[in-house]
Structures are given as structure tokens and as C-alpha cells.
N, CA, C and O atoms as a GROMACS GRO file, in nm:
protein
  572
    1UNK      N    1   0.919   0.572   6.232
    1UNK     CA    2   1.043   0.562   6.158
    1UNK      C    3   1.018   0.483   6.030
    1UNK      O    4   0.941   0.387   6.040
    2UNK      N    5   1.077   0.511   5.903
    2UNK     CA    6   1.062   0.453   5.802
    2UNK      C    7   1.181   0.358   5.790
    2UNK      O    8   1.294   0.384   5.833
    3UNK      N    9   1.144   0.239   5.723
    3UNK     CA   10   1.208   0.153   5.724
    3UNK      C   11   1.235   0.121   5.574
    3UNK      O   12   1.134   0.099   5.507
    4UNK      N   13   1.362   0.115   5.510
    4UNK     CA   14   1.395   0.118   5.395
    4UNK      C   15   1.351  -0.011   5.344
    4UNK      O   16   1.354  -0.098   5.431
    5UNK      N   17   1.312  -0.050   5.235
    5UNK     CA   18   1.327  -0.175   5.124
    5UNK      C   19   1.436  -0.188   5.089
    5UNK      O   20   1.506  -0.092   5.058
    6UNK      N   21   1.473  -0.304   5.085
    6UNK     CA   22   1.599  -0.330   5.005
    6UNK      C   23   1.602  -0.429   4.902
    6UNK      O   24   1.563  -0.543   4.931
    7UNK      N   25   1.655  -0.393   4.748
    7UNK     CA   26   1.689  -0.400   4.637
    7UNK      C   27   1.790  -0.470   4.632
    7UNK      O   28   1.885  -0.445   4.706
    8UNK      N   29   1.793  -0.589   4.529
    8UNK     CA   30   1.926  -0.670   4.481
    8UNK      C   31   1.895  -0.651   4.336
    8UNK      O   32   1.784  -0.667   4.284
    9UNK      N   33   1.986  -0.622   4.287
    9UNK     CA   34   1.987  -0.570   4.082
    9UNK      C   35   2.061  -0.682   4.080
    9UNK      O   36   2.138  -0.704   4.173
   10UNK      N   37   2.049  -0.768   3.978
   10UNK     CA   38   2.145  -0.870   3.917
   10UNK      C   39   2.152  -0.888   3.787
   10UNK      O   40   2.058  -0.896   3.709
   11UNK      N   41   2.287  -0.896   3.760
   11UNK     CA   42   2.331  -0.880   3.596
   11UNK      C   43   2.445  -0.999   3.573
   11UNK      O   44   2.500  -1.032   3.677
   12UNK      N   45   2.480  -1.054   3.480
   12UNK     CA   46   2.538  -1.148   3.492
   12UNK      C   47   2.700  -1.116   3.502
   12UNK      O   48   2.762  -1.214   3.543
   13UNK      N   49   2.800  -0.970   3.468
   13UNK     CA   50   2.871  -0.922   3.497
   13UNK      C   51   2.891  -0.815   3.610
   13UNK      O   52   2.996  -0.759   3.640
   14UNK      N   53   2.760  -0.798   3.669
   14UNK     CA   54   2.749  -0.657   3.745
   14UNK      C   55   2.816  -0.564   3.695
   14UNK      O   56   2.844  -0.493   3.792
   15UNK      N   57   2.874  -0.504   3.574
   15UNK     CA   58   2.945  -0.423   3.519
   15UNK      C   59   2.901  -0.282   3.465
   15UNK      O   60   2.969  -0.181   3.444
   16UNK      N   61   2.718  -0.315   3.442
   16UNK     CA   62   2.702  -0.220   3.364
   16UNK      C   63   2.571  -0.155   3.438
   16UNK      O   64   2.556  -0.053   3.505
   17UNK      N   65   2.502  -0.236   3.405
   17UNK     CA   66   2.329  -0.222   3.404
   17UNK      C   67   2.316  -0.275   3.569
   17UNK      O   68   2.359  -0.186   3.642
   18UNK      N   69   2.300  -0.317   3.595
   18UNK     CA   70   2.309  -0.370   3.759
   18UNK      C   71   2.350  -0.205   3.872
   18UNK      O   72   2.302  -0.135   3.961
   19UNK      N   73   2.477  -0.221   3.778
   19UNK     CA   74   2.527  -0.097   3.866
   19UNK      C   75   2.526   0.049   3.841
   19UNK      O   76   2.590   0.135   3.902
   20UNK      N   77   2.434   0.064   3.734
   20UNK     CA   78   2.381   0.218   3.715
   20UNK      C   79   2.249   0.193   3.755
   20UNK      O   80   2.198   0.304   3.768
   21UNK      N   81   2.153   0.092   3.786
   21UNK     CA   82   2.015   0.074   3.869
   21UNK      C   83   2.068   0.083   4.002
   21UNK      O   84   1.999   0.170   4.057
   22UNK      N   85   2.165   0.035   4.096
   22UNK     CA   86   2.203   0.069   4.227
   22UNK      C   87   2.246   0.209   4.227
   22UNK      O   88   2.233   0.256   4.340
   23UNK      N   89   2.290   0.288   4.148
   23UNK     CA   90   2.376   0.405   4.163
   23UNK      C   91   2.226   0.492   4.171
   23UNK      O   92   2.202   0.568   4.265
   24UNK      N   93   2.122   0.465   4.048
   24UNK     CA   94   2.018   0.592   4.062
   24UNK      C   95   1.918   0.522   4.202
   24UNK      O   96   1.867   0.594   4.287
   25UNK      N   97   1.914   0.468   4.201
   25UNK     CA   98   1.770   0.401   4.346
   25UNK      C   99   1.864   0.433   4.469
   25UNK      O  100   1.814   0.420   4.581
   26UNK      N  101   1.995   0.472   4.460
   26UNK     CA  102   2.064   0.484   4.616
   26UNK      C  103   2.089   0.674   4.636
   26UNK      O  104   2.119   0.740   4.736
   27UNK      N  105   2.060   0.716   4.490
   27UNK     CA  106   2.045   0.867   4.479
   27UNK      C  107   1.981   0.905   4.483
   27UNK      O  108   1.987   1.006   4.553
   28UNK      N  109   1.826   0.869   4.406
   28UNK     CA  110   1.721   0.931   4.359
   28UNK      C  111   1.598   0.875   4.458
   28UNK      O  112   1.486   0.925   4.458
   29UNK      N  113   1.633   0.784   4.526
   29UNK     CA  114   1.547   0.743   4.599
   29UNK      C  115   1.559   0.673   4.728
   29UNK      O  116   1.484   0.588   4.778
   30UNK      N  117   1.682   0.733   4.779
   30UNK     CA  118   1.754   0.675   4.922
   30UNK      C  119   1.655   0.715   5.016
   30UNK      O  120   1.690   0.707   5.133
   31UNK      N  121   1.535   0.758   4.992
   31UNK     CA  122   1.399   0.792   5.172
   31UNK      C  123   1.395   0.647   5.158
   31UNK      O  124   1.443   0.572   5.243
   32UNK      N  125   1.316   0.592   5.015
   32UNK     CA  126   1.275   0.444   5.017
   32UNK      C  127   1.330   0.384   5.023
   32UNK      O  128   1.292   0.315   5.118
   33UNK      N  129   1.465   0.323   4.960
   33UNK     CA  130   1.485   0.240   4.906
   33UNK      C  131   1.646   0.226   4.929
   33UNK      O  132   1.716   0.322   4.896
   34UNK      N  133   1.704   0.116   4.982
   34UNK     CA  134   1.865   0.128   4.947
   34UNK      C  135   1.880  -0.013   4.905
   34UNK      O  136   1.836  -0.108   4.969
   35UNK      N  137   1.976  -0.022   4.739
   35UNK     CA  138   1.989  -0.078   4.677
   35UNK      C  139   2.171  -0.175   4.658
   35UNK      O  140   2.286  -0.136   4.674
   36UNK      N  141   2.127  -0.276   4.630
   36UNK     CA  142   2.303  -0.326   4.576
   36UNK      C  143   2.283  -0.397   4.479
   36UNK      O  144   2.174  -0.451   4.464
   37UNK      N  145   2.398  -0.415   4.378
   37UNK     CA  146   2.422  -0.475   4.296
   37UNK      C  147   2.504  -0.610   4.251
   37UNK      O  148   2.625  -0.594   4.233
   38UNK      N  149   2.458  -0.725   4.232
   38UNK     CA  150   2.528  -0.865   4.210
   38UNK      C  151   2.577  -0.886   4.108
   38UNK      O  152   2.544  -0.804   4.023
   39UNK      N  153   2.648  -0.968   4.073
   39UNK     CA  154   2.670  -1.095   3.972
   39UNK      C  155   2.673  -1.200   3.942
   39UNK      O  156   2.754  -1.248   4.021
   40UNK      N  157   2.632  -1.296   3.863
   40UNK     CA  158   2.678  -1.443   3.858
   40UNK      C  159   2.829  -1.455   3.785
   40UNK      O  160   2.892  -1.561   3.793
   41UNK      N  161   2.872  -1.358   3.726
   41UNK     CA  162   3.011  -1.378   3.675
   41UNK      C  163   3.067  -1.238   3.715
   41UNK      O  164   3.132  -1.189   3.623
   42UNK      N  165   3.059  -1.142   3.853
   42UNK     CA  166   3.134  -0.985   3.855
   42UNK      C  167   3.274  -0.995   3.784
   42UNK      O  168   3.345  -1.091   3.753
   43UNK      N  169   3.286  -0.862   3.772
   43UNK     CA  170   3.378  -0.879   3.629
   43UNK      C  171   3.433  -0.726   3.711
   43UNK      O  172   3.472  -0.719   3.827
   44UNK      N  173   3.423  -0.621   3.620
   44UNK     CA  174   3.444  -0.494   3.676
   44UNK      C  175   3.318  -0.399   3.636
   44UNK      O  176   3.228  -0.430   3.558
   45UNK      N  177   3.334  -0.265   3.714
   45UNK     CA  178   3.215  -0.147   3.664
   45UNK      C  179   3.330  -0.083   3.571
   45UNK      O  180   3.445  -0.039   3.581
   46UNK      N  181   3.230  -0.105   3.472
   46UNK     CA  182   3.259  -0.069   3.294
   46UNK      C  183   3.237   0.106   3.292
   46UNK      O  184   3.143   0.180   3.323
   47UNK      N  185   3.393   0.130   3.232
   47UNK     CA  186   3.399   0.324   3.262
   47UNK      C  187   3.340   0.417   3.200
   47UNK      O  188   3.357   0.539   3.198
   48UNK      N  189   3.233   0.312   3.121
   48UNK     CA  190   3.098   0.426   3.065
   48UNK      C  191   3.007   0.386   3.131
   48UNK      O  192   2.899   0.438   3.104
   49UNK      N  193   3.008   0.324   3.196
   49UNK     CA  194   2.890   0.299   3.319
   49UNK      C  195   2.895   0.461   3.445
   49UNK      O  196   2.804   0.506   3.515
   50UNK      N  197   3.035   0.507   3.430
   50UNK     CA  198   3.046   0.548   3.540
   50UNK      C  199   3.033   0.716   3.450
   50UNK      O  200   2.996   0.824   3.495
   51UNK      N  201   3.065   0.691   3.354
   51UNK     CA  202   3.064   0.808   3.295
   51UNK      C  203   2.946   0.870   3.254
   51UNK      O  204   2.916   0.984   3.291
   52UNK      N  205   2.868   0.793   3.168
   52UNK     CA  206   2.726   0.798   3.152
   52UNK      C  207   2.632   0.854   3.269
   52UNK      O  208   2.561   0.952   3.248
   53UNK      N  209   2.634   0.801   3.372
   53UNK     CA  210   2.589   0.850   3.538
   53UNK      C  211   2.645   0.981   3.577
   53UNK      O  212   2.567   1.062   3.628
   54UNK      N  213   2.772   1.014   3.561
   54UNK     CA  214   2.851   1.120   3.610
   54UNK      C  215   2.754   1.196   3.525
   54UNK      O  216   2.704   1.291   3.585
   55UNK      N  217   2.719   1.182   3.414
   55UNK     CA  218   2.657   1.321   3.319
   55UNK      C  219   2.542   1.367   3.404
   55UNK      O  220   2.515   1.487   3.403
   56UNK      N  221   2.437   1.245   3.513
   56UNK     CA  222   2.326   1.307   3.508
   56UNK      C  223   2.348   1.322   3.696
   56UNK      O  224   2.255   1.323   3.776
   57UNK      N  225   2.482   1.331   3.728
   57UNK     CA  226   2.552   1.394   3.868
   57UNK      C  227   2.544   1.286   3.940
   57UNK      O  228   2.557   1.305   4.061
   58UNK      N  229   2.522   1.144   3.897
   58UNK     CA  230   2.519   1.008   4.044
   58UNK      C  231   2.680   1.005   4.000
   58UNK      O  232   2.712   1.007   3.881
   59UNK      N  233   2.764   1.001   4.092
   59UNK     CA  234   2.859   0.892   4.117
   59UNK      C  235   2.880   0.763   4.165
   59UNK      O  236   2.839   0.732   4.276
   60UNK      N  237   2.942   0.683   4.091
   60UNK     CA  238   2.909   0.527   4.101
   60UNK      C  239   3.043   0.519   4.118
   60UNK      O  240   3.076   0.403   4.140
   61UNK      N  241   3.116   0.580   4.116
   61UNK     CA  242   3.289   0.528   4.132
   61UNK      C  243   3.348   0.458   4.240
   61UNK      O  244   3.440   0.376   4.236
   62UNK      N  245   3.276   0.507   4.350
   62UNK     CA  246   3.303   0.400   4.445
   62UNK      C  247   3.251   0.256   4.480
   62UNK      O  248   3.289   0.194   4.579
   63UNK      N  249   3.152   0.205   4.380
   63UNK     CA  250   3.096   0.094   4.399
   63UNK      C  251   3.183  -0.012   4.331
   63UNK      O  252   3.263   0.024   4.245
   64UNK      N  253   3.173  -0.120   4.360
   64UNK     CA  254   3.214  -0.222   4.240
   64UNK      C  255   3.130  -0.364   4.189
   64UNK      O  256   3.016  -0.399   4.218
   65UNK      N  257   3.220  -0.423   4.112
   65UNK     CA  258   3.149  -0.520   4.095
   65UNK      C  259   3.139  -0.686   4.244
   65UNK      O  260   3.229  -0.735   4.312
   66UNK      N  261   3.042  -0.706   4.238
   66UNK     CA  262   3.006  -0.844   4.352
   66UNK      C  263   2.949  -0.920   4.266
   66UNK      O  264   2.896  -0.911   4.155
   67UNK      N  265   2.982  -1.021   4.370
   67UNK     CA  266   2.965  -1.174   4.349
   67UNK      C  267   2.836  -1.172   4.403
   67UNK      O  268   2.801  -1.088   4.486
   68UNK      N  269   2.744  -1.287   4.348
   68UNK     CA  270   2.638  -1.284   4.412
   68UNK      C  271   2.647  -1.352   4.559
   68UNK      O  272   2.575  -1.320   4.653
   69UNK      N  273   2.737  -1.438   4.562
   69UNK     CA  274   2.772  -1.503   4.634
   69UNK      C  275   2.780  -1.391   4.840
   69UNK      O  276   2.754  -1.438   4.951
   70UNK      N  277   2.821  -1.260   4.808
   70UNK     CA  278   2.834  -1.168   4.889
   70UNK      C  279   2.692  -1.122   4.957
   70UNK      O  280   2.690  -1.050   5.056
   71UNK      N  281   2.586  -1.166   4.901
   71UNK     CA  282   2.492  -1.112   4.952
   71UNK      C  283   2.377  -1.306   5.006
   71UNK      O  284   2.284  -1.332   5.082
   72UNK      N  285   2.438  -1.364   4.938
   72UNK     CA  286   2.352  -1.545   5.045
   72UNK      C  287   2.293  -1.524   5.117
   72UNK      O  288   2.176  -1.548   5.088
   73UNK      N  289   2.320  -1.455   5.285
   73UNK     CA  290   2.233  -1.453   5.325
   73UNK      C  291   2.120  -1.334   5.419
   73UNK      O  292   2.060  -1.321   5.526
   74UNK      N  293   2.151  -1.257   5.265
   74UNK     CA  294   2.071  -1.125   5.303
   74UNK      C  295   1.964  -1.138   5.234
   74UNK      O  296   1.947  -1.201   5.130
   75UNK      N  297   1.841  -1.033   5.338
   75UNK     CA  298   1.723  -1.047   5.284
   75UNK      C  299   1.686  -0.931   5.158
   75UNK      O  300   1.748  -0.826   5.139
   76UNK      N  301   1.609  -0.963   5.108
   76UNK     CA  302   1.613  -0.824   5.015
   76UNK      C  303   1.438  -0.843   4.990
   76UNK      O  304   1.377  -0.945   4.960
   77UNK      N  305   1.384  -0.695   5.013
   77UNK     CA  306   1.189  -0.720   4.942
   77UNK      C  307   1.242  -0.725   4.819
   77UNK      O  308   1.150  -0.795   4.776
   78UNK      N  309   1.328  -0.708   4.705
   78UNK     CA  310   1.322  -0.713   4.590
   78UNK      C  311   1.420  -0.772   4.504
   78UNK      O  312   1.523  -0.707   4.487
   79UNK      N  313   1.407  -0.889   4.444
   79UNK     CA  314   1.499  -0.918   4.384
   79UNK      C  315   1.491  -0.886   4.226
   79UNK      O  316   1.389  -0.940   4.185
   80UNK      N  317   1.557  -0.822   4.125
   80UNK     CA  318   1.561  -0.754   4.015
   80UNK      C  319   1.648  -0.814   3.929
   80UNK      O  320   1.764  -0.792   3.965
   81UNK      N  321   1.641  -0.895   3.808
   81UNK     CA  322   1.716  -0.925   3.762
   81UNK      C  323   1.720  -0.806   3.597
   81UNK      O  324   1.620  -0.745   3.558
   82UNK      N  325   1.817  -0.801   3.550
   82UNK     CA  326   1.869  -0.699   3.453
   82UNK      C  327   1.894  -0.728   3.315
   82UNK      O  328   1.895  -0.642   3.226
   83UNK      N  329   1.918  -0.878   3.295
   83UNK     CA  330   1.921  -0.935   3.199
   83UNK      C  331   1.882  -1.044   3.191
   83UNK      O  332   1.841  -1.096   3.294
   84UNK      N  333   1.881  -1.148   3.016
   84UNK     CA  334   1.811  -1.268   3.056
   84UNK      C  335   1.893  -1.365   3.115
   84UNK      O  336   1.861  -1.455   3.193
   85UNK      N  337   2.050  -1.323   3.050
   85UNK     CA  338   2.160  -1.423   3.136
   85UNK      C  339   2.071  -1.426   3.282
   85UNK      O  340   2.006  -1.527   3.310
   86UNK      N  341   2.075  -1.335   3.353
   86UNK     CA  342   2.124  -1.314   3.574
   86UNK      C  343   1.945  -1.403   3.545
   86UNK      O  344   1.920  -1.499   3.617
   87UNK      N  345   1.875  -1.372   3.473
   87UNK     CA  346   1.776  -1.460   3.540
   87UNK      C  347   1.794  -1.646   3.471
   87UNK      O  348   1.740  -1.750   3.510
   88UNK      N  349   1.859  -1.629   3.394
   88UNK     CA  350   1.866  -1.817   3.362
   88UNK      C  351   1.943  -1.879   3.461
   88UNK      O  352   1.931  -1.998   3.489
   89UNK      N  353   2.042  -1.782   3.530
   89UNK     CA  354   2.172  -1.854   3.579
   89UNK      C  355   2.168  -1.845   3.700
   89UNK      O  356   2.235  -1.925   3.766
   90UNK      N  357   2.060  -1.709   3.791
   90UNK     CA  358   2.038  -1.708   3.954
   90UNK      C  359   1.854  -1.681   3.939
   90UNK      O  360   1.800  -1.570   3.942
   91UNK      N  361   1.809  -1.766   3.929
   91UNK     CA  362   1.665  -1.778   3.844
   91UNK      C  363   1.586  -1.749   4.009
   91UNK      O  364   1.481  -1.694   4.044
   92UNK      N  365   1.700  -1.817   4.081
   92UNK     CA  366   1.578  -1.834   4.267
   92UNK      C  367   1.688  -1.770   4.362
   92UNK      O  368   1.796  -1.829   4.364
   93UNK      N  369   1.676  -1.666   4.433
   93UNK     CA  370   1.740  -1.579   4.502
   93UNK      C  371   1.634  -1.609   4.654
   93UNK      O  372   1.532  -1.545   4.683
   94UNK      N  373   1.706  -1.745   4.747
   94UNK     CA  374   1.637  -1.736   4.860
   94UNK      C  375   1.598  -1.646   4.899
   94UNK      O  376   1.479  -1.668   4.924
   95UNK      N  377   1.628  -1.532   4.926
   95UNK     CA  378   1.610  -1.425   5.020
   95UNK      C  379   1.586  -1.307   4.970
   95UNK      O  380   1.623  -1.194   5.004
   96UNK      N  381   1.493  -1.364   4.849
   96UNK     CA  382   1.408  -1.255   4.800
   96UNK      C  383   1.244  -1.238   4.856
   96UNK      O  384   1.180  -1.338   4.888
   97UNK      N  385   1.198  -1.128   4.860
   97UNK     CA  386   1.039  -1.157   4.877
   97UNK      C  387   0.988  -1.127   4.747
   97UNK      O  388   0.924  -1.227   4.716
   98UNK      N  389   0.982  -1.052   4.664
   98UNK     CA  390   0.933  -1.050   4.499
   98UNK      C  391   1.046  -1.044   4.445
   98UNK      O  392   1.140  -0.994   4.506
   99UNK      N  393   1.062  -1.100   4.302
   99UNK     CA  394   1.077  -1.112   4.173
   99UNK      C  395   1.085  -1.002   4.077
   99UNK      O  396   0.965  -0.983   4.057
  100UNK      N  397   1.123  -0.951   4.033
  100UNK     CA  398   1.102  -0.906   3.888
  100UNK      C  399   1.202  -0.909   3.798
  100UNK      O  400   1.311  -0.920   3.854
  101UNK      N  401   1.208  -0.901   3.669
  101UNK     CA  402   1.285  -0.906   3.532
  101UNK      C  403   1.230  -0.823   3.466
  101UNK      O  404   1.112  -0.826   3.431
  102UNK      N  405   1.344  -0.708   3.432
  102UNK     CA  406   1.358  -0.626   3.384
  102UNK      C  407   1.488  -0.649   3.294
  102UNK      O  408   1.601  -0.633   3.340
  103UNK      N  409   1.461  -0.692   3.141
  103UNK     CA  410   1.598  -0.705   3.068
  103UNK      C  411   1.640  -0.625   2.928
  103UNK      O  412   1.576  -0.608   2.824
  104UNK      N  413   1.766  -0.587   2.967
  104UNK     CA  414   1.848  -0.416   2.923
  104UNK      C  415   1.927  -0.493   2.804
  104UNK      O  416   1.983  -0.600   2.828
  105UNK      N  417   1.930  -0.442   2.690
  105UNK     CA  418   2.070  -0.506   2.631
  105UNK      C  419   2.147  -0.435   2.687
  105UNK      O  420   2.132  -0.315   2.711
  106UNK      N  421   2.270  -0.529   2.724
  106UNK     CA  422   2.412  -0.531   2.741
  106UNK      C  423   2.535  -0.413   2.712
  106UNK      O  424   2.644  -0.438   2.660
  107UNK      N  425   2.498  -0.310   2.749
  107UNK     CA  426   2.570  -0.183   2.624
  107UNK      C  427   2.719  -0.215   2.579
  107UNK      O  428   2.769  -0.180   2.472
  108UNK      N  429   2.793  -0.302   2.700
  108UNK     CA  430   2.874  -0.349   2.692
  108UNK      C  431   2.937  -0.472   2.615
  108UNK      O  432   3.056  -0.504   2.610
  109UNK      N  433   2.856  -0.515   2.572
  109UNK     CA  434   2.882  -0.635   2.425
  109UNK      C  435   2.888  -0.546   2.322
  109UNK      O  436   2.935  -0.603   2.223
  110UNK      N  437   2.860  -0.421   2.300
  110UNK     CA  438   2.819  -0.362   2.167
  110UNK      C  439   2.986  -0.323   2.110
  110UNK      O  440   3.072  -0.277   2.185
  111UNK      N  441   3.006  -0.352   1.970
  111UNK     CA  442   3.144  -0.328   1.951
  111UNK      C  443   3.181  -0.175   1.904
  111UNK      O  444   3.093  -0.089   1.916
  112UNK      N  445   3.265  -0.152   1.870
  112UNK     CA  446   3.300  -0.020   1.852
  112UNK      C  447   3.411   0.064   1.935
  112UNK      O  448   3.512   0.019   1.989
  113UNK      N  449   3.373   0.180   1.931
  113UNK     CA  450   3.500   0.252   1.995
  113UNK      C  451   3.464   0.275   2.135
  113UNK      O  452   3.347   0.245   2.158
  114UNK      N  453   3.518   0.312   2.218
  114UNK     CA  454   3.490   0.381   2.382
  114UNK      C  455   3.346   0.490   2.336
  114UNK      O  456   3.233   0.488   2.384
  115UNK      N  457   3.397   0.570   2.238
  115UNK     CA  458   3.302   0.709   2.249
  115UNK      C  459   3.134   0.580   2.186
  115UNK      O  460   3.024   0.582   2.242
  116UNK      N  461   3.169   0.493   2.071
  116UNK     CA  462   3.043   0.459   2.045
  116UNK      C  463   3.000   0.389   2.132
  116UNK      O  464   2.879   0.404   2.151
  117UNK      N  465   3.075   0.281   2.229
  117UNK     CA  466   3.023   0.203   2.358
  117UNK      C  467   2.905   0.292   2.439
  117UNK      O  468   2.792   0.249   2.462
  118UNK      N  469   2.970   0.461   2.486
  118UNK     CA  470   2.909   0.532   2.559
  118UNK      C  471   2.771   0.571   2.511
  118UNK      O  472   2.669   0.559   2.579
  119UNK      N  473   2.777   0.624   2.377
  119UNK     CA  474   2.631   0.625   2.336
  119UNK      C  475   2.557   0.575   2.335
  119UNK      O  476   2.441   0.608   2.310
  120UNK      N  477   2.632   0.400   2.381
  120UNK     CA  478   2.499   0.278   2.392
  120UNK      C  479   2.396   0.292   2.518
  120UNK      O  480   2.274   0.291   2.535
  121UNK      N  481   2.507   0.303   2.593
  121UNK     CA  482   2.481   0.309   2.762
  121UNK      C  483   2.436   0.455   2.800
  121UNK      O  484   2.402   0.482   2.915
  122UNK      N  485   2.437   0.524   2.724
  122UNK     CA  486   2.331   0.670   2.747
  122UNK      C  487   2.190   0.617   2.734
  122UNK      O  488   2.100   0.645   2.814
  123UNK      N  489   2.171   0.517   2.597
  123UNK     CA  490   2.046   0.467   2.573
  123UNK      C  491   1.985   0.406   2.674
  123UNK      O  492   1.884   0.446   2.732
  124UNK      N  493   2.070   0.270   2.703
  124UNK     CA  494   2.006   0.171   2.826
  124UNK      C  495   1.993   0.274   2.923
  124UNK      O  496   1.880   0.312   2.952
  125UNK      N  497   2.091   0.323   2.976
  125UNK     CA  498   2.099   0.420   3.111
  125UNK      C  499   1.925   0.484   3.080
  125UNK      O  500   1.842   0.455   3.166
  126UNK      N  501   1.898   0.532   3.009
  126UNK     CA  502   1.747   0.605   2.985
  126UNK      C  503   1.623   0.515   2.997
  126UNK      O  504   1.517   0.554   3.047
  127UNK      N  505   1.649   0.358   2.934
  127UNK     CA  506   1.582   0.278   2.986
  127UNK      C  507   1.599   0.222   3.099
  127UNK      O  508   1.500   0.152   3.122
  128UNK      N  509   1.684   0.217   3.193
  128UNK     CA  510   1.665   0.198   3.302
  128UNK      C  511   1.640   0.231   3.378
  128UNK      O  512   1.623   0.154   3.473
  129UNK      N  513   1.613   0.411   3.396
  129UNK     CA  514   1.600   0.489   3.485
  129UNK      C  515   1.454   0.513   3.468
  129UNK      O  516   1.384   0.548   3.563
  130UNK      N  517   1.393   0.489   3.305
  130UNK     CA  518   1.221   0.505   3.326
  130UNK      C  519   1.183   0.388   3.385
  130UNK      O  520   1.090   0.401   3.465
  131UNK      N  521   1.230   0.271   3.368
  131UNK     CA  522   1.199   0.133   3.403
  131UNK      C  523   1.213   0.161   3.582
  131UNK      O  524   1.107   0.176   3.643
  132UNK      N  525   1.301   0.166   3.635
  132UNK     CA  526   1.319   0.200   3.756
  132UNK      C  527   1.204   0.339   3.811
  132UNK      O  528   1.171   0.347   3.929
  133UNK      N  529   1.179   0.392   3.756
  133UNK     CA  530   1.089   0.526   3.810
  133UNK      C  531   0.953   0.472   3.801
  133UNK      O  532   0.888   0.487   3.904
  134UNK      N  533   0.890   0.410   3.696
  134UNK     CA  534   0.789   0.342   3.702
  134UNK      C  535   0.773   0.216   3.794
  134UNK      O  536   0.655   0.192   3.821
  135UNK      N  537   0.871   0.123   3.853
  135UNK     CA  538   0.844   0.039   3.899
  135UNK      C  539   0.860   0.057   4.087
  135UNK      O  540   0.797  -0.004   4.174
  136UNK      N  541   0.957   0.152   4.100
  136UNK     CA  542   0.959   0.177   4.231
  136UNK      C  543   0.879   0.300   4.315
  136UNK      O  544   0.832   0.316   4.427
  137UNK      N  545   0.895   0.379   4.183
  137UNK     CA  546   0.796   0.525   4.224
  137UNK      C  547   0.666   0.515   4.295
  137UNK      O  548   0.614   0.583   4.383
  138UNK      N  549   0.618   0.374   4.205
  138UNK     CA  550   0.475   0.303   4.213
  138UNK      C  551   0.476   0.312   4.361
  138UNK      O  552   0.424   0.366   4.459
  139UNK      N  553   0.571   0.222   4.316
  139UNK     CA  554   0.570   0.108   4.487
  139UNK      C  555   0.590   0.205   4.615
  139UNK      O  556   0.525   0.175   4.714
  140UNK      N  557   0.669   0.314   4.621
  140UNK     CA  558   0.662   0.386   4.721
  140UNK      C  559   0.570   0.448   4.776
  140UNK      O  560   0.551   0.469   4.896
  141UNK      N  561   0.464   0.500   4.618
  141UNK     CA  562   0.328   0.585   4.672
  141UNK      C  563   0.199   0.455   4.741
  141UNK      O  564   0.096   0.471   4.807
  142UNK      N  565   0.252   0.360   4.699
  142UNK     CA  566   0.122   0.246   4.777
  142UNK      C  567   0.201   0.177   4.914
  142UNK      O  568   0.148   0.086   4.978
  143UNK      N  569   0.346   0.239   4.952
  143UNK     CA  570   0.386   0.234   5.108
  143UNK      C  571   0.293   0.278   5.186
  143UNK      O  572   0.310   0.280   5.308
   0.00000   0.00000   0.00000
């Protein structure tokens, strides 16, 4: 029987980037891997987060934003932070076994209209999903 890894993404809103890395690693790679997403400040999942994803068929609509606080005392092989905020501010995640930082700008700070917000987060969304394919893809073929 295979036994899943489990993934903690942390972003300092869980709004954006956090929760389009849980949405593709719980789609694209649910044999390996089942993933969740934190915050040090959850806020809400931002509706080009959800939209952006809908284009490439993940639905994220049912997820939301968490506290990091929700996951204390779960274990996770991976702890992932998403930006440089989630790593200054939850820098040591007991119940991690590795580390990594991986940091996205924010698509969601970017000003503008809804339609220009979305074009941001098409971008990150693309860096996160090669960032994520290279770092877990790895890791699955040396399971």
C-alpha cells in the first residue's frame, strides 16, 4: 500500500498562492501526495485564485482559507513556504520533516482592475505549477 506524503503550503494570507499549490498537488498528484494550505494571517481564497485554476479544470472552490494554527499538531514530510512574509513569520513548523521556500510574488497586492489582478495570477499560477512539478515530480520518482 502506498502511503501518501503530506504537504503544508504556507502563505501569509493563504489567499492566493498557498491555495492554488494545494488545489494542483491534490489534483495532479493525489497517488503521491495530499496537500493543505495555511496562514499566518488567513484572510479569504482570492476569486482569481479560483478562477485562474478553473481555466486549467482544478476546482479550488471548496477550499478555504486556515489558520496555521489548524494544523499544530499535524505531521507533514513537507513544509513549503510561498512567500518571504510565511517564512519570516512561521520560519519553524514543528511538525515538519523538510523545509523548503519557494517565494511567488503576491498576485494579489498587484493594483488594478479584477481582469488585470487575473493576468497576474495566470503568471504566478505558471510559476507555481513548474516550481511544484519540478520539486515534487522529483521526489516521487526517487519514492
Amino acid at each position: 500500500m502506498n502511503v501518501k506524503k503530506k504537504i503544508l503550503f504556507l502563505c501569509t494570507h493563504n489567499a492566493a498562492r498557498s491555495q492554488m499549490a494545494e488545489g494542483f498537488v491534490n489534483s495532479l498528484n493525489a497517488d503521491q501526495y495530499h496537500a493543505c494550505s495555511a496562514g499566518s494571517e488567513s484572510t479569504g481564497v482570492h476569486p482569481c485564485a479560483s478562477e485562474v485554476m478553473a481555466e486549467q479544470g482544478i476546482d479550488i472552490t471548496s477550499q478555504h482559507a486556515k489558520s496555521l494554527d489548524e494544523y499544530d499538531n499535524a505531521p507533514f514530510d513537507y513544509v513549503v513556504t510561498m512567500c518571504a512574509d510565511a517564512r519570516e513569520s512561521c520560519p519553524i513548523f514543528p511538525r515538519g520533516a523538510e523545509y523548503l521556500h519557494h517565494a511567488f510574488l503576491n498576485p494579489g497586492s498587484v493594483p488594478g482592475s479584477a481582469s488585470d489582478q487575473c493576468a497576474v495570477f495566470r503568471q504566478v499560477h505558471h510559476q507555481i505549477k513548474e516550481r511544484l512539478d519540478d520539486t515534487f515530480e522529483k521526489s516521487s520518482r526517487s519514492v
